[in-house]
VEXDREN-2710 file (C-alpha; in Angstrom, 1 decimal):
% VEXDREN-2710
k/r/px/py/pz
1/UNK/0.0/0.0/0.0
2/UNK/2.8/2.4/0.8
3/UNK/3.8/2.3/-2.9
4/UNK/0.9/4.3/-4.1
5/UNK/1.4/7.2/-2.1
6/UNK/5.5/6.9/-3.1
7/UNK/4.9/6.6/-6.7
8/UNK/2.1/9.4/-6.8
9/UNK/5.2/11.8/-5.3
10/UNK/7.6/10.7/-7.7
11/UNK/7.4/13.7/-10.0
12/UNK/7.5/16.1/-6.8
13/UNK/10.8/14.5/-6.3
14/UNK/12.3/15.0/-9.8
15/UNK/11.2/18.3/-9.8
16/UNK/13.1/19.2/-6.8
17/UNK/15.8/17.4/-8.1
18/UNK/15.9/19.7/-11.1
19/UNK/15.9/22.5/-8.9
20/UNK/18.9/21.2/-6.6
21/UNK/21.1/21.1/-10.0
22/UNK/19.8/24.4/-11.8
23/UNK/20.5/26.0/-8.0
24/UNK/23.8/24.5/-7.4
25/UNK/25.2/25.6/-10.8
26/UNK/23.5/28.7/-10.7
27/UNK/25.5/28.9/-7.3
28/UNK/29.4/27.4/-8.1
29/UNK/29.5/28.8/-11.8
30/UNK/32.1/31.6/-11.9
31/UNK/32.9/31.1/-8.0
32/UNK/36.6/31.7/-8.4
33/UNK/35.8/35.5/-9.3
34/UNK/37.9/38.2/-7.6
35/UNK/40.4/35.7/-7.0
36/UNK/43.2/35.6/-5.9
37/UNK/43.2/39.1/-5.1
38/UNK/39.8/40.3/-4.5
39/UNK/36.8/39.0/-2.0
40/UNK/34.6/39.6/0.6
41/UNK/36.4/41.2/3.7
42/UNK/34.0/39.3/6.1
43/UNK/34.8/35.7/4.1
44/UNK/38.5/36.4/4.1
45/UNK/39.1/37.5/7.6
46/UNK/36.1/36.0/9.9
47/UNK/35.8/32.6/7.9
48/UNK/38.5/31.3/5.6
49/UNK/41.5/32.0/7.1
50/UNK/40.4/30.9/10.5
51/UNK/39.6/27.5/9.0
52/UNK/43.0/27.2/7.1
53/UNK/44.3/28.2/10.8
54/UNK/42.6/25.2/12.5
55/UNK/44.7/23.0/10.3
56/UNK/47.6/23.8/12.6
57/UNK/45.9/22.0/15.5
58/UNK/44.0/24.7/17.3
59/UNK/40.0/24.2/16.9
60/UNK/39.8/27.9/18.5
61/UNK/38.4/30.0/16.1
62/UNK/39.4/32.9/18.4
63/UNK/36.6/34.6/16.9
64/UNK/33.2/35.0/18.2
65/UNK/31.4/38.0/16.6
66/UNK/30.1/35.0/14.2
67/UNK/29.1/31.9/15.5
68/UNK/31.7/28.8/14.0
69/UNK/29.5/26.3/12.8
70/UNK/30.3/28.0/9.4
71/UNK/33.9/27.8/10.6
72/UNK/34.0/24.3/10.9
73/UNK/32.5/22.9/8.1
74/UNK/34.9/24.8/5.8
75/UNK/37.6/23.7/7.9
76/UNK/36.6/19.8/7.3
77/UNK/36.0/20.7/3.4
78/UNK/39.6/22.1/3.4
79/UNK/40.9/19.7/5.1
80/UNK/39.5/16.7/3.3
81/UNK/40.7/18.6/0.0
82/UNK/43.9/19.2/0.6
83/UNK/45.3/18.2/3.7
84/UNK/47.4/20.1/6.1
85/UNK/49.4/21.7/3.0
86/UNK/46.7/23.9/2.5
87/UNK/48.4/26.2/5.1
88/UNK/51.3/27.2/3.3
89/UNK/49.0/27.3/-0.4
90/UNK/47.2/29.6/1.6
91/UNK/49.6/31.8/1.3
92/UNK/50.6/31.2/-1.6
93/UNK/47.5/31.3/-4.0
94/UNK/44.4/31.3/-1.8
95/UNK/42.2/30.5/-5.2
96/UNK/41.2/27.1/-4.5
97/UNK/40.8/27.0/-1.4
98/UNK/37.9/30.1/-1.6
99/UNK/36.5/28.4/-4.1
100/UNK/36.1/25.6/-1.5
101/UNK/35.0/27.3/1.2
102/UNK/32.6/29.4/-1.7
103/UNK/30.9/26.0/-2.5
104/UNK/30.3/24.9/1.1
105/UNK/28.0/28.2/1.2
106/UNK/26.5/27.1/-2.0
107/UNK/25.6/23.7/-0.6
108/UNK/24.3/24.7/2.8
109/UNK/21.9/27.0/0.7
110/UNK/20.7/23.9/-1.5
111/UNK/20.3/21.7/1.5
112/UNK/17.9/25.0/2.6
113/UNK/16.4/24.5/-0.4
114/UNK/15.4/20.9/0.4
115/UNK/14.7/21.6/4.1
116/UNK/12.1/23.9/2.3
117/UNK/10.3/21.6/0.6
118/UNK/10.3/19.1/2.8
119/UNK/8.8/21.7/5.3
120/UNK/6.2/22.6/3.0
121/UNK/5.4/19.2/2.1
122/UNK/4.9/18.6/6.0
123/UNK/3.0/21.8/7.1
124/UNK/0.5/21.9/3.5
125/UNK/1.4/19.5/0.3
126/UNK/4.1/18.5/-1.9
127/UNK/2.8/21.5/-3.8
128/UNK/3.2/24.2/-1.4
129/UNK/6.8/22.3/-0.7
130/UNK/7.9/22.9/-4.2
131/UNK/6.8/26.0/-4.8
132/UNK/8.5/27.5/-1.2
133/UNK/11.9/25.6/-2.9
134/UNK/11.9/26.9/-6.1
135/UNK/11.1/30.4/-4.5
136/UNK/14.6/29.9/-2.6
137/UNK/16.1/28.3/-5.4
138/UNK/16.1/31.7/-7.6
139/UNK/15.4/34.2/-4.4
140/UNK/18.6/36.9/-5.3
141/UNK/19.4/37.7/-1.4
142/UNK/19.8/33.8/-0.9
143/UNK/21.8/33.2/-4.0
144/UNK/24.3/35.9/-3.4
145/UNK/25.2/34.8/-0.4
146/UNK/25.6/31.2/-1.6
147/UNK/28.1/32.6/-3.7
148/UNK/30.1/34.1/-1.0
149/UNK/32.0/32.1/2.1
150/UNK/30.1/33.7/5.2
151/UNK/27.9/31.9/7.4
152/UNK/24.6/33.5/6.4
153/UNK/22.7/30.7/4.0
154/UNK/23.7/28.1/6.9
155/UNK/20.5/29.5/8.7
156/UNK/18.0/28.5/6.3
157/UNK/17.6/24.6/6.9
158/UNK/17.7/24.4/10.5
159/UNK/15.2/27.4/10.1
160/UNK/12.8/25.6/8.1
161/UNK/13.4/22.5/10.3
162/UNK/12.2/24.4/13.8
163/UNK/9.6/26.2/12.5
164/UNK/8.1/22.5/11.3
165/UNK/8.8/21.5/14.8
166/UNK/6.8/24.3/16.7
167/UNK/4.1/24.3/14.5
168/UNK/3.6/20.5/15.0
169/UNK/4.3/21.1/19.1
170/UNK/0.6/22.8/18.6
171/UNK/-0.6/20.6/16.4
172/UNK/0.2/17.3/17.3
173/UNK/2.3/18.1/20.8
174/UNK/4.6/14.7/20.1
175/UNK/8.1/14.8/22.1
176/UNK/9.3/14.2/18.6
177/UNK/8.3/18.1/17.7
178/UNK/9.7/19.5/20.2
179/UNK/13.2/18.1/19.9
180/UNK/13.3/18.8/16.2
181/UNK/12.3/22.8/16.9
182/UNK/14.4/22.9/19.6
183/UNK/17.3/20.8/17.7
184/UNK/16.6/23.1/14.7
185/UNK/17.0/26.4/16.9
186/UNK/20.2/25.3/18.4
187/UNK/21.5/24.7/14.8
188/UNK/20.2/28.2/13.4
189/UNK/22.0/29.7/16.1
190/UNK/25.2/27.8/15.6
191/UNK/25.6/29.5/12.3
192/UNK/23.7/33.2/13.1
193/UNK/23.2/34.6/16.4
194/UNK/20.4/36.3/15.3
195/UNK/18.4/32.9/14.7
196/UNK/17.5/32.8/17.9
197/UNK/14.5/34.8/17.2
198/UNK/13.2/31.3/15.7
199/UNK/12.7/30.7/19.4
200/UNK/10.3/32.8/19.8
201/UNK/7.4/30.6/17.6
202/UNK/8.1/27.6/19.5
203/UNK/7.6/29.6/22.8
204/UNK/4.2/30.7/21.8
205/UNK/3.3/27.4/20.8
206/UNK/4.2/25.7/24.0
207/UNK/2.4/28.5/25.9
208/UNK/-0.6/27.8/23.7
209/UNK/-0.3/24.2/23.9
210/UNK/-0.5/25.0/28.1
211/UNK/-3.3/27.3/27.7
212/UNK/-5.3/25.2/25.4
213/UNK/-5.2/21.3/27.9
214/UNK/-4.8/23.6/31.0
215/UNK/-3.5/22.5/34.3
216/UNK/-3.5/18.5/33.4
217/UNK/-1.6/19.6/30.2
218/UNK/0.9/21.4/32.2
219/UNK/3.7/18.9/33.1
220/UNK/4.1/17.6/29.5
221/UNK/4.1/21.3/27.7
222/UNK/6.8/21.8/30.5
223/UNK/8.4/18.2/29.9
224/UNK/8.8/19.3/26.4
225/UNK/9.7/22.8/27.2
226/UNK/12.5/21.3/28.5
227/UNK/13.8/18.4/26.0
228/UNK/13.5/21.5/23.7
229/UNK/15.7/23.8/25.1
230/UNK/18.2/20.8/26.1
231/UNK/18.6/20.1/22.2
232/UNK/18.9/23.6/21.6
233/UNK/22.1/24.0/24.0
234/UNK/23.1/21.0/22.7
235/UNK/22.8/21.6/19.3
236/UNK/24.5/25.0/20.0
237/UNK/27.5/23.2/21.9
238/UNK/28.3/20.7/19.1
239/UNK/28.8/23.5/16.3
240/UNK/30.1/26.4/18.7
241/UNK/32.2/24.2/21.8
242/UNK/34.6/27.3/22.3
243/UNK/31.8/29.7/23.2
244/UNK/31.4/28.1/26.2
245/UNK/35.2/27.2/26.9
246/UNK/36.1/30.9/26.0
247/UNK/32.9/32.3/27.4
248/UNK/34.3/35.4/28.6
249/UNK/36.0/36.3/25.5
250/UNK/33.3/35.6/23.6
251/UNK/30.4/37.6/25.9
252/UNK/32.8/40.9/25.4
253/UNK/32.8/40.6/21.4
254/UNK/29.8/40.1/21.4
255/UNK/29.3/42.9/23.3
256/UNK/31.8/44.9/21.2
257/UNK/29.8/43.9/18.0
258/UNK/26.0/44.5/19.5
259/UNK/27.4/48.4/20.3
260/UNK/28.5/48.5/16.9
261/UNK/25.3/47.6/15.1
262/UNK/23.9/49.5/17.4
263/UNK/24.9/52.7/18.1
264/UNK/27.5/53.4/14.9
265/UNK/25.6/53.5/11.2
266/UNK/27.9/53.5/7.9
267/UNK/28.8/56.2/5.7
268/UNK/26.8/56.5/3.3
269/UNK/23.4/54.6/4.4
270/UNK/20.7/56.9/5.1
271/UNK/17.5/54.5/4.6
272/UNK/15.7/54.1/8.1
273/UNK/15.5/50.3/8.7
274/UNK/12.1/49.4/8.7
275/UNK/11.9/51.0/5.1
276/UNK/15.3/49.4/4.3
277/UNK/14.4/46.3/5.1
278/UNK/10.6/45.8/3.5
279/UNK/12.9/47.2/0.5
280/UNK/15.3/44.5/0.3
281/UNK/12.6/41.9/0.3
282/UNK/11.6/43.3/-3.2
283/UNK/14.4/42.1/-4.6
284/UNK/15.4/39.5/-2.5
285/UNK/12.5/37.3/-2.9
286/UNK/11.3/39.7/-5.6
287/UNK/7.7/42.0/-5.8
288/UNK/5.5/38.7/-6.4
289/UNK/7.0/36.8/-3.9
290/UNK/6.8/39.5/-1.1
291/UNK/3.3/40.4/-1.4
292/UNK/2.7/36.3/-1.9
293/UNK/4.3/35.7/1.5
294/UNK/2.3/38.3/2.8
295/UNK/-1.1/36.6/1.0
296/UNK/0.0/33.3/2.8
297/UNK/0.3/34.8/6.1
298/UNK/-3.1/36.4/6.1
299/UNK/-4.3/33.3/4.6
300/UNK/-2.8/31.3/7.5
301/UNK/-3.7/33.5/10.4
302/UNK/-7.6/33.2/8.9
303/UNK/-7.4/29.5/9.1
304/UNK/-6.0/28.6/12.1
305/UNK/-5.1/31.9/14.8
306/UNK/-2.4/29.7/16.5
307/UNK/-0.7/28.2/13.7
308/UNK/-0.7/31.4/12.0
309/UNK/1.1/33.5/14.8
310/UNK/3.5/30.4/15.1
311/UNK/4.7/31.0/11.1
312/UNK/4.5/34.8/11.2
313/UNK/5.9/35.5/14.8
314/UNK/10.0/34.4/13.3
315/UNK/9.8/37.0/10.7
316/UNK/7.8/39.8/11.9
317/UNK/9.8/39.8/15.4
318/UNK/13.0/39.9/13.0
319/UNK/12.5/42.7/11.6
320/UNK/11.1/44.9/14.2
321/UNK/14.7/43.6/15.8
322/UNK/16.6/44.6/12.9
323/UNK/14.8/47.7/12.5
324/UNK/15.9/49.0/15.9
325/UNK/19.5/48.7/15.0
326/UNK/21.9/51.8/13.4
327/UNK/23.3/49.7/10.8
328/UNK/21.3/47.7/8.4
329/UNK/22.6/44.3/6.0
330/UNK/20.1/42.9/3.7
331/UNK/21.7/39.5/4.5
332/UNK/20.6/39.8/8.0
333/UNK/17.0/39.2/7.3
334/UNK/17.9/35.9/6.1
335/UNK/17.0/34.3/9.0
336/UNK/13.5/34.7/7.9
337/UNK/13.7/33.7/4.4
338/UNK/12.6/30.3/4.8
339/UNK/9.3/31.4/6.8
340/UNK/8.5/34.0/4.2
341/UNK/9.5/31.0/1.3
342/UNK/6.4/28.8/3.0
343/UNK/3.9/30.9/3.2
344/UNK/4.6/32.1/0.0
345/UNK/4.6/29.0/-1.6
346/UNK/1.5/28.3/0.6
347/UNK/-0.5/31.0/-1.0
348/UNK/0.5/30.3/-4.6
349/UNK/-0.5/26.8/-3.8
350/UNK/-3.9/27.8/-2.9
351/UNK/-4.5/30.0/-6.1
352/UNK/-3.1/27.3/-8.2
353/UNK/-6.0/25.1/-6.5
354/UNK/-8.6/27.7/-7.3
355/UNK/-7.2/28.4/-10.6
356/UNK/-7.7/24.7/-11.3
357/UNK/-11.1/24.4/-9.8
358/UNK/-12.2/27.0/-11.7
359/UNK/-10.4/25.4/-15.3
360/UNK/-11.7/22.1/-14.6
361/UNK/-15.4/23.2/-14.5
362/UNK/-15.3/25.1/-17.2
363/UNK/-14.1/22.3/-19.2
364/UNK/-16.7/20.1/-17.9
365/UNK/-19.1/22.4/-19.3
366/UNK/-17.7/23.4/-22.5
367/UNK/-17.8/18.7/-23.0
368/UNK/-20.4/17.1/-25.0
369/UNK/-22.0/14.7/-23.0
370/UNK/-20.8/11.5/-25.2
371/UNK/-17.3/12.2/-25.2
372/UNK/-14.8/10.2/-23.3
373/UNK/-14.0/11.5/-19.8
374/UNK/-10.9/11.5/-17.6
375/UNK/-11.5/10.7/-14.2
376/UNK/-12.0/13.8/-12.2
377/UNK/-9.0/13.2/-10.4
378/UNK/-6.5/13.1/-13.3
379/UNK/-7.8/16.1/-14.7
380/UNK/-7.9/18.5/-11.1
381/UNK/-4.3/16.9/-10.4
382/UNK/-2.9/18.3/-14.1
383/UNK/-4.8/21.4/-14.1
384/UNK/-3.3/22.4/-10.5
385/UNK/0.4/20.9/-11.5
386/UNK/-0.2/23.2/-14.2
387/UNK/-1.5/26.0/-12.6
388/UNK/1.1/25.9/-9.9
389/UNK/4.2/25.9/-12.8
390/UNK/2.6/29.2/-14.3
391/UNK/1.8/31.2/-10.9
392/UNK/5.8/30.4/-9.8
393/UNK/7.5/30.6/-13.0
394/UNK/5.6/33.9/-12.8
395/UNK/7.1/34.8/-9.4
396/UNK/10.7/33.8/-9.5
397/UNK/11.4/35.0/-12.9
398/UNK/12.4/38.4/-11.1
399/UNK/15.3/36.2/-8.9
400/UNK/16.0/33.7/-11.9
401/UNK/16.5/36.3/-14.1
402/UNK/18.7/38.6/-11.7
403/UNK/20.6/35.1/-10.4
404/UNK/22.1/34.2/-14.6
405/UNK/22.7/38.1/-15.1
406/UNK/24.8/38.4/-12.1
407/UNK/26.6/34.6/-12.9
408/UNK/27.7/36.1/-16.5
409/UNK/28.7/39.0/-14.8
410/UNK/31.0/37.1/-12.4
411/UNK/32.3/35.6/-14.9
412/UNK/34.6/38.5/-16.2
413/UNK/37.2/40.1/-14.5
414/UNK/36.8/42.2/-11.3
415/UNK/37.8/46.2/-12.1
416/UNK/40.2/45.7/-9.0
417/UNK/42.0/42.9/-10.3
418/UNK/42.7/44.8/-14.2
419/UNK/43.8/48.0/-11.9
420/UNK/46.5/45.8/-10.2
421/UNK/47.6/44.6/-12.7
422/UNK/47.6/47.6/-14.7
423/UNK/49.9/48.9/-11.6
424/UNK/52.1/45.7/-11.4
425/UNK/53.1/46.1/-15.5
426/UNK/54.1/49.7/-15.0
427/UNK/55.7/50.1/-11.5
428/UNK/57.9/48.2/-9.5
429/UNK/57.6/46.1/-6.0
430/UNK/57.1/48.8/-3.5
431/UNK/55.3/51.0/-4.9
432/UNK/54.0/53.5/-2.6
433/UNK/50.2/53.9/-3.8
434/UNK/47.1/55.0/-2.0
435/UNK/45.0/52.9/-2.8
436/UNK/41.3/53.4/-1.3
437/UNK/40.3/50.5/1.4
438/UNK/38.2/48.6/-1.1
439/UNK/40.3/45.2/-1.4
440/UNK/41.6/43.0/1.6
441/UNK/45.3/43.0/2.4
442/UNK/46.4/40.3/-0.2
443/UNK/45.8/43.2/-2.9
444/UNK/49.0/44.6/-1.6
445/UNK/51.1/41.5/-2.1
446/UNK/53.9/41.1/-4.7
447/UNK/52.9/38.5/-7.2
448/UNK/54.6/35.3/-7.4
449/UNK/53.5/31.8/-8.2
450/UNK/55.3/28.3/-6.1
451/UNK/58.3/29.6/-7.1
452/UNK/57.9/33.2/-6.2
453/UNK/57.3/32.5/-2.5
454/UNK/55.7/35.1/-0.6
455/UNK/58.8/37.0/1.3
456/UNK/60.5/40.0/0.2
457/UNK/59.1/43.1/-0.8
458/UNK/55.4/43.7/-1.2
459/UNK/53.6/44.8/-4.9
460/UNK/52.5/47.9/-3.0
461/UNK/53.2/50.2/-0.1
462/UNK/49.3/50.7/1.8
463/UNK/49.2/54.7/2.1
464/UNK/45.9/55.9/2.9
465/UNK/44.5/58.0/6.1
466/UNK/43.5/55.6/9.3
467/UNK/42.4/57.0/12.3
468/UNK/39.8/54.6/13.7
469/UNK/38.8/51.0/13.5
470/UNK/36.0/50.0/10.8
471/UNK/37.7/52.3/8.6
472/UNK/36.4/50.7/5.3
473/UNK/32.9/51.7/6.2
474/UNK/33.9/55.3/7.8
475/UNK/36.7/55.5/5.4
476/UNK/35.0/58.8/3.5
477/UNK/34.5/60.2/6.5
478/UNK/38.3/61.3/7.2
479/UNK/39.1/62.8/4.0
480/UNK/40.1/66.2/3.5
481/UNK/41.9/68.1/0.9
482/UNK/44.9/68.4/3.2
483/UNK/45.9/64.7/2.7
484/UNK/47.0/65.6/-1.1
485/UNK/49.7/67.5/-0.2
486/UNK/51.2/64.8/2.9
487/UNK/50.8/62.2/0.2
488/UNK/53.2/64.6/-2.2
489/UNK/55.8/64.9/0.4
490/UNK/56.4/61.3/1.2
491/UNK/56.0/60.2/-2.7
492/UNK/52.6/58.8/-2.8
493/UNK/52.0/60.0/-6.3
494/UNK/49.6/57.6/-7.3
495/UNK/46.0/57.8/-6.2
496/UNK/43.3/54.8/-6.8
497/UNK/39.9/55.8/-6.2
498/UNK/36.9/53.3/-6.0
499/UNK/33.3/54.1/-6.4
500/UNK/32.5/52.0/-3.5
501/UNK/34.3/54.4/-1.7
502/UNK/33.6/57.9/-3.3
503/UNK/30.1/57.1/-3.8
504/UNK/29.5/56.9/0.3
505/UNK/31.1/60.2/0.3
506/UNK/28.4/61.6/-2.3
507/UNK/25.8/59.6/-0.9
508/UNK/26.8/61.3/2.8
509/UNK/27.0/64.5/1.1
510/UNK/30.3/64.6/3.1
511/UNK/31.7/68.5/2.0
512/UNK/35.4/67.6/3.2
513/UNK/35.6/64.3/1.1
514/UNK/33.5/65.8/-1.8
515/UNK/36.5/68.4/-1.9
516/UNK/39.1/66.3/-1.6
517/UNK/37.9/64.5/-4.7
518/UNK/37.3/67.4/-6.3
519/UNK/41.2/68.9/-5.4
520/UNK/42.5/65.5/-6.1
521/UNK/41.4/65.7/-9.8
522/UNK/42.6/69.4/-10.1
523/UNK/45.8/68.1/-9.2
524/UNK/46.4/64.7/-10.8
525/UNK/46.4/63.8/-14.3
526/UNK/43.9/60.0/-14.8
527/UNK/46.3/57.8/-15.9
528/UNK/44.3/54.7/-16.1
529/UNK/40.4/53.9/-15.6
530/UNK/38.2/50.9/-15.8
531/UNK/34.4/51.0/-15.4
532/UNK/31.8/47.8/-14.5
533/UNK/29.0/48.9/-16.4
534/UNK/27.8/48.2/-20.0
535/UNK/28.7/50.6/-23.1
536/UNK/26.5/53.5/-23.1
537/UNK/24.9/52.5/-19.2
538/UNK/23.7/54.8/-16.3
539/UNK/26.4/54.1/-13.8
540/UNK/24.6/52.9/-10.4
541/UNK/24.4/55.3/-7.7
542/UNK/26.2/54.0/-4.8
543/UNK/24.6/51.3/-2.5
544/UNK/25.4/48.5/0.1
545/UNK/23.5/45.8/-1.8
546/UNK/23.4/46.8/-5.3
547/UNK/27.0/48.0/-5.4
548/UNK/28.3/44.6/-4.3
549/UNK/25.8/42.1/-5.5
550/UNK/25.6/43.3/-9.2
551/UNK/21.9/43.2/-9.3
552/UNK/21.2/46.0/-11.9
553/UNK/21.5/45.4/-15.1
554/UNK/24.0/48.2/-15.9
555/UNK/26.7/46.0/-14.8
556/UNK/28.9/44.2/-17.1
557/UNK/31.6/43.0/-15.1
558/UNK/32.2/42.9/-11.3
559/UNK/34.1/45.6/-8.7
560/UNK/34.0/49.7/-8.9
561/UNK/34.7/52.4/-11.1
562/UNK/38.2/52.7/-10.9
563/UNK/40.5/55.8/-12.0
564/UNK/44.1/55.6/-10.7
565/UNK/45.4/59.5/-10.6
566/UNK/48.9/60.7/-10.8
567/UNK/49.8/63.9/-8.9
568/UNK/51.6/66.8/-10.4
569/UNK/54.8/68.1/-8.8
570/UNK/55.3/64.6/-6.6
571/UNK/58.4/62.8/-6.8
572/UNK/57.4/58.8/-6.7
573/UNK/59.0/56.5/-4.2
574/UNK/59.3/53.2/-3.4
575/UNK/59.4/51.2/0.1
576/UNK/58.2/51.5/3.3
577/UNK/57.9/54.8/5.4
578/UNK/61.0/55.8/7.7
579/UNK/59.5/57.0/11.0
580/UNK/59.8/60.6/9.8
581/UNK/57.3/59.9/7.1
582/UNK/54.3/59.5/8.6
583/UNK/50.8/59.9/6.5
584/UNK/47.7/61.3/7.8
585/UNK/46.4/59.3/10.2
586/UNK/49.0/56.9/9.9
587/UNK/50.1/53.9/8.1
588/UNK/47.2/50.9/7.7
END
C-alpha cells in the first residue's frame, strides 16, 4: 500500500531534483571571481582563514562575533581537500581553497532548499513544498550569499526545520516536535546569532499548547519545554564548543559587536531600517513573492489563529529587531527567508488550487456529453500541477532572471584585479600607492607563483588615512583636501579611487571628502580607468547591496569604477615609510 502514495510523489521529487542542479550551478559557476586578489572582507578574515588556521591543531576559532558552525564545516571541506598543505598554499595562491569554502555556502543553501520543501510538504502539500523551494532556489538575497564564504545561508535549513517542529508542538504536541524545533533552533544559532528569534514561535506554541489542555496539560508542555531547550544547547555546543570554553572572550565581542550595530551606522546609508528592510525583500524574494508571502500569512492566520502567529511571529519579530539597529545588511534578514519562502509557496498553492477548480469546471461544461472523460481526479491533479508551474515561474522570474545576469557577470574580471595589474606592469615592487580601502590586504602583495614565495618586498606600499577601526565603512568620512599635499611629500604620487568608496562620500554629502575629490582631480592627471558597467549604461548610484551584488542590469563585469590618478609636482617613491614619514592618520 505504501507504494501508491510513493509513486504518486515521484514527480515532486524529480522536480526538486531539477531544482537542486539548476541552483547548485547557478550557485558554483564563476565562483573563483575576484580571486586571488579580490573577495569579501567578512569571508576572508572571519571565515577562511580561521579554518585554514585550524589546520595547525587549534580548533579555537578565536573569533566570536560570528558563530563557528560555518567555521567548521569549511575547515573539514579544506581539510579533506587538501590536507594540512593547505596552510602554506594559503599563502601562496588562496584561489582554490575560496572556491572551497565558496561552494560549502552554495551547498548549505541547497540543502535550505530541500529543508524547504520538505517543510512545506509537511506543514500543507508537496505543492506548497515545491513551490516555497523553487522560491529559494532563484530568491537573489539567498543566491548571493551562496556565492560568497560567510555563514549566512547556513540558517535556512535548520530554520525551516524548527519552525516545522513548533508548528507540529501545537498541532500534534509529540516529544518528537519539540526536539526537532528545539534541535533546529540550536542549529540556526550555531551558524547566526540572530536565529535565535526562531525561538520565539516555539515559545508561543508551547504557551498555547498549556493554555489550550490547562493544568492537566501542564507537566508535559513543560516536559517538552525542556527536551526542547536541552537540544537547543546541545545543538549549540556541538557547532560552537569554544563559546562556552572561551565564554568570557566571547560575551565581550559580542558585546563589542552589539554596540556597533547599534549605536554606529555607515557612511553613506541613510534609509531608516524598517523601510530598508521591507525594501530588500523586493528584490530578495522579488515584488511577487513579497506580497505572496504576505497573501499566505493572512491566509494562515484566517485558518488557524495559532498556527498562523506560530509562522509569522519568526519573521515579523526579526525585523522589528533589525529595524531597531543603526546599521542595516540585507543579508541579515535571512533568518526569515525560509518562513516568508512557505507561506509564500502556501499561498501560490492555494490559487493554483482555485485556478484549477475553476479550469476544470469550465471544461466540464464546454464537453459534450458523449465524449470520453478523464477521471476527475486526473484532470484536477494536471490542471493544478499546471496551474502551480505558471503562478511560480511567474514569481521567480524576477530572482531567476537577476541570479544568470549576475553569474555572467562574475564571470569577467573584477575592475580591482585589471587595476593591479595595470599597476604591477608599469611600476615596481614597493610601490608606494594609496590605494582606497576597497580590497583586503592580499591586494597589496607582490605577485609570485610556487616559485615566487611570498617574502621580500610587497607589490605595494598601503598609504591611505587611518584613524579609527571600521575604517572601510567610515573611510570617506576622514578625507580632507589636506591629505593631497602629505601624500606629495612622502611620494605617494599615485591615487586609486573606488566608487565604493567615493560614492559613500556623495551619498553622505560629506563637503570635506567631496572636496578632496574634487582637489585630487585638479591636481592629478587620470592615468588609467576601468568601469563595470555596459557601453552606453547609467552608472549605479552608490549602495550597500546593489554596489556589491551586481543586481542592476548596468553591470557588465564585477568591482567599482576605478580611476588611478597621478599627482603633479610629486616625486614617486618606493618602500616602506621611515619613522619621519608618517601619512595622515598613519600607516594601515
Amino acid at each position: 500500500m505504501r507504494r501508491v502514495p510513493r509513486a504518486a510523489a515521484s514527480p515532486a521529487y524529480l522536480v526538486l531534483l531539477v531544482l537542486v542542479v539548476v541552483g547548485l550551478v547557478l550557485r558554483v559557476k564563476n565562483n573563483n571571481y575576484g580571486l586571488p586578489y579580490v573577495y569579501n572582507v567578512d569571508e576572508g578574515s572571519h571565515f577562511t582563514a580561521r579554518a585554514v588556521a585550524m589546520l595547525g591543531g587549534d580548533w579555537n576559532p578565536h573569533y566570536f562575533q560570528n558563530p563557528s558552525a560555518f567555521t567548521y564545516l569549511a575547515h573539514f571541506a579544506i581539510q579533506l581537500r587538501f590536507g594540512h598543505g593547505a596552510i602554506d598554499h594559503f599563502k601562496i595562491d588562496p584561489t582554490s581553497i575560496y572556491r572551497i569554502t565558496r561552494t560549502v555556502a552554495a551547498l548549505l543553501c541547497t540543502v535550505g532548499v530541500v529543508a524547504v520543501f520538505w517543510a512545506g510538504r509537511r506543514l500543507w502539500a508537496a505543492g506548497a513544498g515545491l513551490a516555497a523551494a523553487a522560491l529559494l532556489t532563484f530568491a537573489f538575497l539567498p543566491l548571493t550569499y551562496s556565492r560568497i564564504a560567510v555563514t549566512d545561508v547556513g540558517v535556512l535549513a535548520p530554520v525551516a526545520l524548527s519552525i516545522v517542529g513548533s508548528v507540529r508542538v501545537w498541532e500534534d504536541g509529540r516529544l518528537r516536535w519539540w526536539l526537532l524545533a528545539g534541535a533546529g533552533a540550536g542549529l540556526a544559532i550555531g551558524f547566526k546569532y540572530t536565529a535565535g528569534v526562531v525561538l520565539l514561535p516555539l515559545a508561543i506554541a508551547a504557551v498555547a499548547v498549556a493554555i489550550r489542555g490547562g493544568r492537566e496539560a501542564l507537566p508535559r508542555a513543560a516536559g517538552g519545554a525542556l527536551l526542547a531547550a536541552l537540544a537547543t544547547v546541545l545543538a549549540f555546543f556541538v557547532t560552537n564548543p569554544y563559546f562556552f570554553f572561551e565564554f568570557s572572550d566571547a560575551h565581550r565581542q559580542l558585546s563589542a559587536q552589539a554596540t556597533t550595530a547599534g549605536d554606529f551606522g555607515k557612511v553613506g546609508q541613510n534609509t531608516t531600517g524598517l523601510p530598508y528592510y521591507l525594501g530588500t525583500l523586493t528584490w530578495g524574494i522579488g515584488w511577487v513573492a513579497a506580497f505572496a508571502a504576505l497573501a499566505g500569512a493572512v491566509l494562515e492566520l484566517r485558518r488557524d489563529l495559532v498556527r498562523g502567529v506560530i509562522l509569522v511571529a519568526c519573521p515579523v519579530a526579526l525585523l522589528v529587531y533589525l529595524s531597531l539597529q543603526a546599521r542595516f545588511f540585507s543579508r541579515w534578514l535571512l533568518p526569515a527567508y525560509p518562513v516568508l519562502v512557505l507561506l509564500a509557496g502556501a499561498a501560490l498553492a492555494q490559487a493554483a488550487e482555485a485556478l484549477a477548480g475553476v479550469a476544470t469546471r469550465a471544461r466540464a461544461g464546454r464537453e459534450s456529453p458523449d465524449a470520453p472523460r478523464a477521471s476527475g481526479a486526473a484532470r484536477g491533479s494536471a490542471a493544478f500541477a499546471a496551474a502551480l508551474t505558471l503562478l511560480v515561474a511567474i514569481t521567480v522570474a524576477q530572482g531567476a532572471l537577476a541570479g544568470v545576469r549576475s553569474m555572467r557577470v562574475l564571470g569577467h574580471e573584477d575592475t580591482r584585479q585589471s587595476a593591479r595589474q595595470w599597476l604591477v606592469d608599469h611600476y615596481p615592487n614597493s610601490l608606494r600607492v594609496v590605494i582606497e580601502p576597497g580590497v583586503p590586504a592580499r591586494y597589496y602583495r607582490r605577485q609570485g607563483g610556487l616559485h615566487g614565495g611570498i617574502h621580500g618586498p610587497k607589490a605595494f606600499v598601503r598609504g591611505f588615512a587611518k584613524h579609527q577601526a571600521e575604517t572601510r565603512i567610515q573611510y570617506p568620512s576622514l578625507l580632507k583636501p589636506a591629505y593631497i599635499d602629505a601624500y606629495r611629500k612622502t611620494g605617494f604620487c599615485l591615487v586609486m579611487t573606488m566608487s565604493l568608496i567615493e560614492g559613500r562620500a556623495e551619498v553622505a554629502k560629506l563637503k570635506p571628502a567631496l572636496a578632496y575629490y574634487h582637489a585630487l582631480a585638479r591636481q592629478s592627471k587620470a592615468v588609467y580607468h576601468v568601469s563595470p558597467y555596459k557601453a552606453g549604461a547609467k552608472p549605479v548610484r552608490f549602495d550597500f547591496d546593489f554596489s556589491y551584488n551586481y543586481y542592476p542590469s548596468a553591470f557588465s563585469r564585477p568591482g567599482p569604477e576605478i580611476t588611478i590618478y597621478r599627482l603633479r609636482n610629486c616625486k614617486q617613491k618606493y618602500g616602506k615609510l621611515n619613522e619621519n614619514e608618517p601619512l595622515p592618520g598613519g600607516i594601515s
